[in-house]
C-alpha positions in Angstrom: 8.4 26.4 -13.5 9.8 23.5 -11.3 7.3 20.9 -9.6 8.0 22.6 -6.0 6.7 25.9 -7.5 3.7 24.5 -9.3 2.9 23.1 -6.0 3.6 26.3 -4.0 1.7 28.7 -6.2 -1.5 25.7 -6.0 -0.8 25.2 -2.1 -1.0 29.8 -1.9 -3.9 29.5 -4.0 -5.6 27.2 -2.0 -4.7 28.3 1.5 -5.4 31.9 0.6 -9.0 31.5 -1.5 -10.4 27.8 -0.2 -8.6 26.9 3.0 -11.7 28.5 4.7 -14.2 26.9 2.7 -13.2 23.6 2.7 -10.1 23.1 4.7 -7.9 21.6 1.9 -4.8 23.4 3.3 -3.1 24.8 6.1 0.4 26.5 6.4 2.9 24.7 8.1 6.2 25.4 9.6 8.1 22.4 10.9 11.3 23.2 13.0 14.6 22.4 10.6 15.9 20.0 12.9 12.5 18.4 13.1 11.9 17.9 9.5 15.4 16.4 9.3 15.0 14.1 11.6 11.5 13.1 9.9 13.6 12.6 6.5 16.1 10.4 8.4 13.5 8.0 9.7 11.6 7.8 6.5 14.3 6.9 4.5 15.7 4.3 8.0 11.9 2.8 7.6 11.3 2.5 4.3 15.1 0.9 3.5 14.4 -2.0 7.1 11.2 -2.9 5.8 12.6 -3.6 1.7 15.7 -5.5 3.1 13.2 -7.5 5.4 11.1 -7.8 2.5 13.7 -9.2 0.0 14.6 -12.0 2.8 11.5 -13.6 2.0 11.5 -13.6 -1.6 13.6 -16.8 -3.0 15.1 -16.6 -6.6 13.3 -20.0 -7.5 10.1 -19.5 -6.3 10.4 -16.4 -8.4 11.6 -18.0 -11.5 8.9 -21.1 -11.0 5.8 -17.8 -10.8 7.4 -16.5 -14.1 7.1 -19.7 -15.9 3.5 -19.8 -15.2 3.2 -16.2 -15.3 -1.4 -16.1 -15.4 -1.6 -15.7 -11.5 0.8 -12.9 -11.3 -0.4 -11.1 -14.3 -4.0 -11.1 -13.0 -2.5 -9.8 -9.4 0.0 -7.2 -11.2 -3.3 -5.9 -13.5 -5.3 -6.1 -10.5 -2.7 -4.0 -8.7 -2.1 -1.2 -10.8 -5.8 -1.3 -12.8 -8.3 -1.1 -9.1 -6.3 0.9 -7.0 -5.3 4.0 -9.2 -8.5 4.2 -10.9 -10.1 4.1 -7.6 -8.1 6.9 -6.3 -8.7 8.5 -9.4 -12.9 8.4 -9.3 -12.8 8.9 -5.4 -10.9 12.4 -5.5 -13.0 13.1 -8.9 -16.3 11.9 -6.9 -15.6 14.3 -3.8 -13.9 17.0 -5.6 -10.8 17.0 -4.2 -8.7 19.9 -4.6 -4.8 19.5 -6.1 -2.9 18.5 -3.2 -5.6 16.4 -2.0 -5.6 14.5 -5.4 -1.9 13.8 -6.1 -1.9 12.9 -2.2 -4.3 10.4 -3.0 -3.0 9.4 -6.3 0.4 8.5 -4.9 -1.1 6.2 -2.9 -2.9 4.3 -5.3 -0.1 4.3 -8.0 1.8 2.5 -5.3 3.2 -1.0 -5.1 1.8 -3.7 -3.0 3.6 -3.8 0.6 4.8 -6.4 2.8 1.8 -6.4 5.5 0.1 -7.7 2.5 2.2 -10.7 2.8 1.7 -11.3 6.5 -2.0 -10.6 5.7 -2.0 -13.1 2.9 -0.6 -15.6 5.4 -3.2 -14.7 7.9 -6.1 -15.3 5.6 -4.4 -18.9 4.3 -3.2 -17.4 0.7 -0.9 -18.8 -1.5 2.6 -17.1 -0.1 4.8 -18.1 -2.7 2.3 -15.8 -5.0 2.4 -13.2 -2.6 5.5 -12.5 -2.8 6.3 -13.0 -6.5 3.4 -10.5 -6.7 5.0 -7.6 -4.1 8.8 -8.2 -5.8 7.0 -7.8 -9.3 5.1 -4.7 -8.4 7.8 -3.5 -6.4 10.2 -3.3 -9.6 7.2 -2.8 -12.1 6.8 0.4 -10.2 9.7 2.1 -11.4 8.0 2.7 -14.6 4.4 2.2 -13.8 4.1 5.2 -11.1 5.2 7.8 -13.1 3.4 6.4 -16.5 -0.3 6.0 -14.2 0.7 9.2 -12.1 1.6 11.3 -15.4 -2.2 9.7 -16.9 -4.1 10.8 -14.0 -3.0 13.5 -12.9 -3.9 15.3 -16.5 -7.6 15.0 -15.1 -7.0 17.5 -12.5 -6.5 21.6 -13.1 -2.6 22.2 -11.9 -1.6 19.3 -12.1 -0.5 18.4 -15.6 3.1 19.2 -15.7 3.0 18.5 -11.7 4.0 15.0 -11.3 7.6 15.0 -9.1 9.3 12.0 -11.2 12.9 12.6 -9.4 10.8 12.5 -6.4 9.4 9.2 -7.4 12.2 7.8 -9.1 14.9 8.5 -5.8 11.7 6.9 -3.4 11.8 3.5 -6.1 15.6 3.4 -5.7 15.6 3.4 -2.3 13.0 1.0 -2.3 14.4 -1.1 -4.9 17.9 -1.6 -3.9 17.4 -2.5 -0.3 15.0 -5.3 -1.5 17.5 -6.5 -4.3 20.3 -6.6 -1.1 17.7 -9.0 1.0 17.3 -10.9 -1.9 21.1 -11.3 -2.5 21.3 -12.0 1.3 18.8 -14.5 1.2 20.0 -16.3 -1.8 23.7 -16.3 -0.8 23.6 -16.3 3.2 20.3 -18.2 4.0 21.5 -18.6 7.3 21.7 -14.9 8.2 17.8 -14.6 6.5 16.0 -15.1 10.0 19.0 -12.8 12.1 18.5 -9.7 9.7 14.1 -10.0 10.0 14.1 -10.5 13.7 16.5 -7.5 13.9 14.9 -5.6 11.0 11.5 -6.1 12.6 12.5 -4.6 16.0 14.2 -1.9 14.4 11.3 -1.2 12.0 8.4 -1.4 15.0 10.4 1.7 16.7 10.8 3.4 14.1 7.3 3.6 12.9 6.1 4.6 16.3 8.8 7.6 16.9 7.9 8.5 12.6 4.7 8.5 13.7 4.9 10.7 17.2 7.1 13.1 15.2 4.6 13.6 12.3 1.6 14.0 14.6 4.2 17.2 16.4 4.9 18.3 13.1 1.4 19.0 11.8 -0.5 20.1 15.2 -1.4 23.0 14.0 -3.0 21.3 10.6 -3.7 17.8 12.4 -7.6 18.6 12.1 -7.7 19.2 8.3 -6.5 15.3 8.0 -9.4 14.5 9.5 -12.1 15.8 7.2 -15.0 13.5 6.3 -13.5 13.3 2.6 -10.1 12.5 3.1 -10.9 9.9 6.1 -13.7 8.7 3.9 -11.3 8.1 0.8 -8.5 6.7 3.3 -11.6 4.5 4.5 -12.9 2.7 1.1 -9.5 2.6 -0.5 -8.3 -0.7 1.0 -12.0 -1.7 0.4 -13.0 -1.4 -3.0 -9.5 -3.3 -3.6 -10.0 -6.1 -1.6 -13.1 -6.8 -3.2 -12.1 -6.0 -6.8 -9.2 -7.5 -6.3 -10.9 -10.8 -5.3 -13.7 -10.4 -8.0 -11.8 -10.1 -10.8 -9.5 -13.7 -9.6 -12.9 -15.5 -9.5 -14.3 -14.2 -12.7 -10.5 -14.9 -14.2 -11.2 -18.2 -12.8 -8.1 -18.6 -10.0 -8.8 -20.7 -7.1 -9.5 -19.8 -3.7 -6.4 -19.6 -2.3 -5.2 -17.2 -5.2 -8.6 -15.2 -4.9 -7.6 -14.3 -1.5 -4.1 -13.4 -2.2 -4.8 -11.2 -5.0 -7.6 -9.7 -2.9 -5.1 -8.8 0.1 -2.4 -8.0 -2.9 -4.6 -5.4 -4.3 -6.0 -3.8 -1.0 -2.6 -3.5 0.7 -0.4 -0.5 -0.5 2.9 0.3 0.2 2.4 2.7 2.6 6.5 3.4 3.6 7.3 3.9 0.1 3.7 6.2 -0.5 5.6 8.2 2.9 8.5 8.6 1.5 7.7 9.6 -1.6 5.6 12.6 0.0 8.3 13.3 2.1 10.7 13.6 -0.6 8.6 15.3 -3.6 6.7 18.0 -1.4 7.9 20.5 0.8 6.0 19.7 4.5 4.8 23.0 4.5 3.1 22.6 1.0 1.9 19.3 1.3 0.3 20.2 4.8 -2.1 17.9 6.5 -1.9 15.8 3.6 1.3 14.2 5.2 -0.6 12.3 7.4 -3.1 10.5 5.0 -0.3 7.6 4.3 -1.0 6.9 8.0 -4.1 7.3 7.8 -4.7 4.9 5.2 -2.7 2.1 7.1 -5.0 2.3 9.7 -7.9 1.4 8.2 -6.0 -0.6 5.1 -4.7 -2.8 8.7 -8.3 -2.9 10.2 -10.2 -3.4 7.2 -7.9 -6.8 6.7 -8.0 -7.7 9.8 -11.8 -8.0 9.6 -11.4 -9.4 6.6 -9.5 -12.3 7.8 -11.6 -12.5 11.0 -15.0 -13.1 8.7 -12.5 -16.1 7.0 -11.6 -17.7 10.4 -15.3 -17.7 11.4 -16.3 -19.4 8.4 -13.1 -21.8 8.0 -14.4 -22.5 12.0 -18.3 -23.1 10.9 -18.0 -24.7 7.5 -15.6 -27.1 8.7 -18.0 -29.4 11.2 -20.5 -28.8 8.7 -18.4 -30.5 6.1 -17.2 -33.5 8.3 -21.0 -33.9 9.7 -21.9 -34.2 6.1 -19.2 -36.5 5.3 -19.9 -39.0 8.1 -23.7 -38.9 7.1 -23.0 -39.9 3.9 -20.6 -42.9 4.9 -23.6 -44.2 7.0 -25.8 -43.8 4.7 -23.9 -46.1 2.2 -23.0 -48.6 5.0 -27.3 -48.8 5.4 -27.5 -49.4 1.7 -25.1 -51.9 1.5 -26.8 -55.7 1.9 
């Protein structure tokens, strides 16, 4: 039996004995041309934002992380130790059903994403780790998804022999080898780097919000089972618990601030295109159901979560710094008093 009919059989199982109970699943038919034009965009999206990614990512900056490789071995175990285990005990925790779970595992098997580097910038990081950190996890993922995904996944009924590795694997490549062609353009024509962002940007803002307009059609008639208090709860303390694990475990691994934070946004911020795509290619839409929408989901509150997040850290750069120069200047006078 094949992964599509393992999921199939668990989607009729689920949809015919549960649906009613708790909602899990809903059938969904998604018009041909429709679901086609969903692929399209996925696979548009997903390619703009790695090829904007790799623009930012310079081979020496790269090579000079790897050299002095603690910070990004902390991020990269921070990465793919806090998020999957958290997906893991948060589907356990609420007793998620099978398509809820590997929904929810996906996501936190994936690699860090690139709003984690505009976040990171946002909240004063160190960018040059950020990034080293996203290309690393990026590349690590090709064998780390299917290795945490194939490890997790064996704690759920159905879902042993279930993980979609060609699914997987095709998402990574797609992932991987537009971000290897913005590195390449980066490190060969620097002076096409900020033509191809500005343009990739643009091109990537519509196409989220037509991916988006078009998923919300395609899953009316399941759109309410997305929003069920588990799946918004889980989609709610994901991005949480790994921006605070994240920056935990930098502090008690002794990194400074500046790290700490970029870990933290590192950790909390998934990579929610490739997570989509990955969905989109592994699982038919009408097995999958209103679990299609959790990526987006997710990105809404991963997005306002962070944005609190650095909102708290401007508020306290803003207080602490007059503090700081008030007790600066007091100590100068007092010295000048002491002197004879």
């Amino acid at each position: 039996m094949n992964v599509t009919e393992i999921y199939k059989e668990i989607a009729y199982i689920y949809s015919e004995g549960n649906a009613s109970r708790n909602g899990s699943l809903g059938e969904l038919n998604a018009p041909s041309p429709l679901n086609h034009v969903i692929n399209i965009l996925t696979i548009i999206t997903l390619s703009i934002t790695m090829i904007s990614l790799g623009c930012t990512m310079e081979i020496s900056k790269i090579k000079a992380h790897l050299f002095q490789p603690e910070g990004v071995a902390i991020a990269m175990l921070a990465q793919y130790g806090i998020m999957p285990l958290t997906a893991f005990c948060l589907a356990k925790t609420l007793q998620m059903d099978s398509i809820k779970a590997v929904t929810v595992l996906i996501c936190g098997c994936c690699p860090g994403g690139s709003l984690s580097n505009i976040f990171s910038l946002a909240i004063d990081g160190d960018m040059n780790l950020s990034i080293v950190m996203t290309t690393c996890s990026s590349f690590a993922a090709l064998a780390l998804m299917p290795l945490l995904l194939f490890i997790y996944c064996q704690g759920f009924t159905g879902l042993e022999k279930a993980v979609p590795y060609a699914g997987i694997i095709m998402a990574l490549a797609l992932t991987l080898v537009p971000c290897a062609i913005g590195i390449a353009i980066n490190h060969y024509k620097p002076s096409y780097t900020p033509v191809v962002k500005k343009v990739g940007l643009s091109i990537l803002t519509t196409s989220c919000i037509i991916l988006s307009i078009l998923s919300v059609i395609a899953t009316k008639d399941v759109l309410w089972m997305a929003l069920k208090p588990d799946i918004v709860g889980t989609a709610a303390l994901m991005p949480l618990i790994g921006f605070m694990l994240g920056y935990g475990m930098s502090v008690l691994c002794r990194l400074n601030a500046q790290c700490s934070r970029t870990i933290s946004m590192e950790t909390g911020c998934q990579n929610i295109q490739l997570c989509f795509a990955i969905i989109k290619v592994a699982f038919p839409i009408d097995v999958i159901g209103a679990m299609f929408l959790f990526p987006l989901i997710y990105m809404t509150f991963q997005c306002a979560e962070a944005l609190l997040l650095v909102l708290c850290f401007r508020c306290y750069q803003r207080f602490k710094a007059p503090a700081e120069a008030k007790h600066w200047n007091g100590d100068i006078k007092q010295e000048k008093l002491q002197q004879p």
